[in-house]
SEKEKE-503523 format. One line per 2 residues: their letters; for each residue x, y, z of N, C-alpha, C. Coordinates in nm, 3 decimals, decimal comma. Example, Ala and Ser with C-alpha at 12.3 -4.5 7.8 and 13.67 -1.06 7.14 Angstrom:
as> 1,319 -0,569 0,780 1,230 -0,450 0,780 1,320 -0,330 0,780; 1,285 -0,225 0,708 1,367 -0,106 0,714 1,290 0,003 0,787
! end
This chain:
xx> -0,713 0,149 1,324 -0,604 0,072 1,380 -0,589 -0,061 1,307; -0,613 -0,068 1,160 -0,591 -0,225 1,131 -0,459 -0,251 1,134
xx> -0,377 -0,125 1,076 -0,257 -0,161 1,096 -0,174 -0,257 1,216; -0,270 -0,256 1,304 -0,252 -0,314 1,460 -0,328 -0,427 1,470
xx> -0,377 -0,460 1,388 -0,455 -0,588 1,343 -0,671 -0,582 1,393; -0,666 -0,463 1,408 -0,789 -0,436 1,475 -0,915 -0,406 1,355
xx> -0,981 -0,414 1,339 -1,097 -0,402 1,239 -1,214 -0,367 1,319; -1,271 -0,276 1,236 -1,378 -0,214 1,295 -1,526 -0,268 1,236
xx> -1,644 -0,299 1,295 -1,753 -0,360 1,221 -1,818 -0,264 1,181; -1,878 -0,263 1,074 -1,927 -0,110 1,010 -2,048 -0,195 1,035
xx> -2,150 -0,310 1,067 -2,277 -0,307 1,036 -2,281 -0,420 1,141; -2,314 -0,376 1,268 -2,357 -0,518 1,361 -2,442 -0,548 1,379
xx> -2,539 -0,486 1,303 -2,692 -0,557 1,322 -2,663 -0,693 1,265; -2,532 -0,738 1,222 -2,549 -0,815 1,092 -2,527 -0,964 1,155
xx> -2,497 -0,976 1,299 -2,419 -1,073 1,371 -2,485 -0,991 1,459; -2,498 -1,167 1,587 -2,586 -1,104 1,668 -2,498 -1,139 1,830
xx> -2,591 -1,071 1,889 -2,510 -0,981 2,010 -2,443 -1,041 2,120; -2,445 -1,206 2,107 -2,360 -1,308 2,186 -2,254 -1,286 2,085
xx> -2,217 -1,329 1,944 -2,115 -1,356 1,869 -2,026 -1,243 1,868; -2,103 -1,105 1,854 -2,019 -0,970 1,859 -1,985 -0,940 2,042
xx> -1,992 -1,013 2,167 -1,937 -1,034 2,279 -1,835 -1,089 2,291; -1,843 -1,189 2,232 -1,727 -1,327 2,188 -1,649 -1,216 2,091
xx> -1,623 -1,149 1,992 -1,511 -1,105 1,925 -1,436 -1,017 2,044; -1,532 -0,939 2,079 -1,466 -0,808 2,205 -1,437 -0,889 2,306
xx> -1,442 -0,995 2,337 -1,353 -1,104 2,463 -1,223 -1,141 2,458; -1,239 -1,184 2,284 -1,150 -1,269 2,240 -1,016 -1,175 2,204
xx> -1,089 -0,985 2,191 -0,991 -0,923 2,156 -0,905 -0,890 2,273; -1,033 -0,886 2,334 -0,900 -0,826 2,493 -0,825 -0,916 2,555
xx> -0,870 -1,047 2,528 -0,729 -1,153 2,583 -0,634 -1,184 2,489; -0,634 -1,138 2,386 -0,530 -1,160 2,273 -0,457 -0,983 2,333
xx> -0,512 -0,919 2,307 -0,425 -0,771 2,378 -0,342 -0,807 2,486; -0,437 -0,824 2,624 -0,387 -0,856 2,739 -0,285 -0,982 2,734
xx> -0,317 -1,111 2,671 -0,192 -1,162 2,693 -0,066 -1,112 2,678; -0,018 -1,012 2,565 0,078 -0,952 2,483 0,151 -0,805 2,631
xx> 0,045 -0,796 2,735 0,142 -0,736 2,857 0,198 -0,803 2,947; 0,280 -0,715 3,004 0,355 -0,795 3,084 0,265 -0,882 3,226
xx> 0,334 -0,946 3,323 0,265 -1,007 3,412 0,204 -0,895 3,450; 0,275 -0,807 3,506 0,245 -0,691 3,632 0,150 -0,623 3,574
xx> 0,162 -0,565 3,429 0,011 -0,484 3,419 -0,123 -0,599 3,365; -0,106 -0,721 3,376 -0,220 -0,822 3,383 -0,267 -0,795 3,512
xx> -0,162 -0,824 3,572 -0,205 -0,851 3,760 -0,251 -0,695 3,784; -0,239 -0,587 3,798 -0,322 -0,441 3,778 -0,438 -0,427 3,737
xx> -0,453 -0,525 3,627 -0,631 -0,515 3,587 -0,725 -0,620 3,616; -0,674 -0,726 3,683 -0,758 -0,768 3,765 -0,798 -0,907 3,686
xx> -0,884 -1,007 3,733 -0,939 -1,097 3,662 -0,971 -1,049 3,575; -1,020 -1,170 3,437 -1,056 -1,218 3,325 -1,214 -1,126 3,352
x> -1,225 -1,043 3,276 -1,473 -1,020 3,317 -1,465 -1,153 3,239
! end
């Protein structure tokens, strides 16, 4: 999916396991902002 701006980590031992939390956070509120209110409000708070 890079075409969609998504990149996949081929080696995460390489970065460690707070920093690779922080990318998968940072991706789903960059996703989630981009829906509408109503399917924000459907999935509930921020984890």
């Amino acid at each position: 999916m890079a075409r969609a701006h998504w990149v996949a980590v081929v080696e995460p031992g390489r970065f460690a396991t707070a920093e690779l939390e922080r990318f998968v956070r940072e991706s789903y509120a960059l996703v989630r902002a981009r829906l509408t209110k109503k399917a924000q409000a459907a999935l509930g708070p921020l984890p």
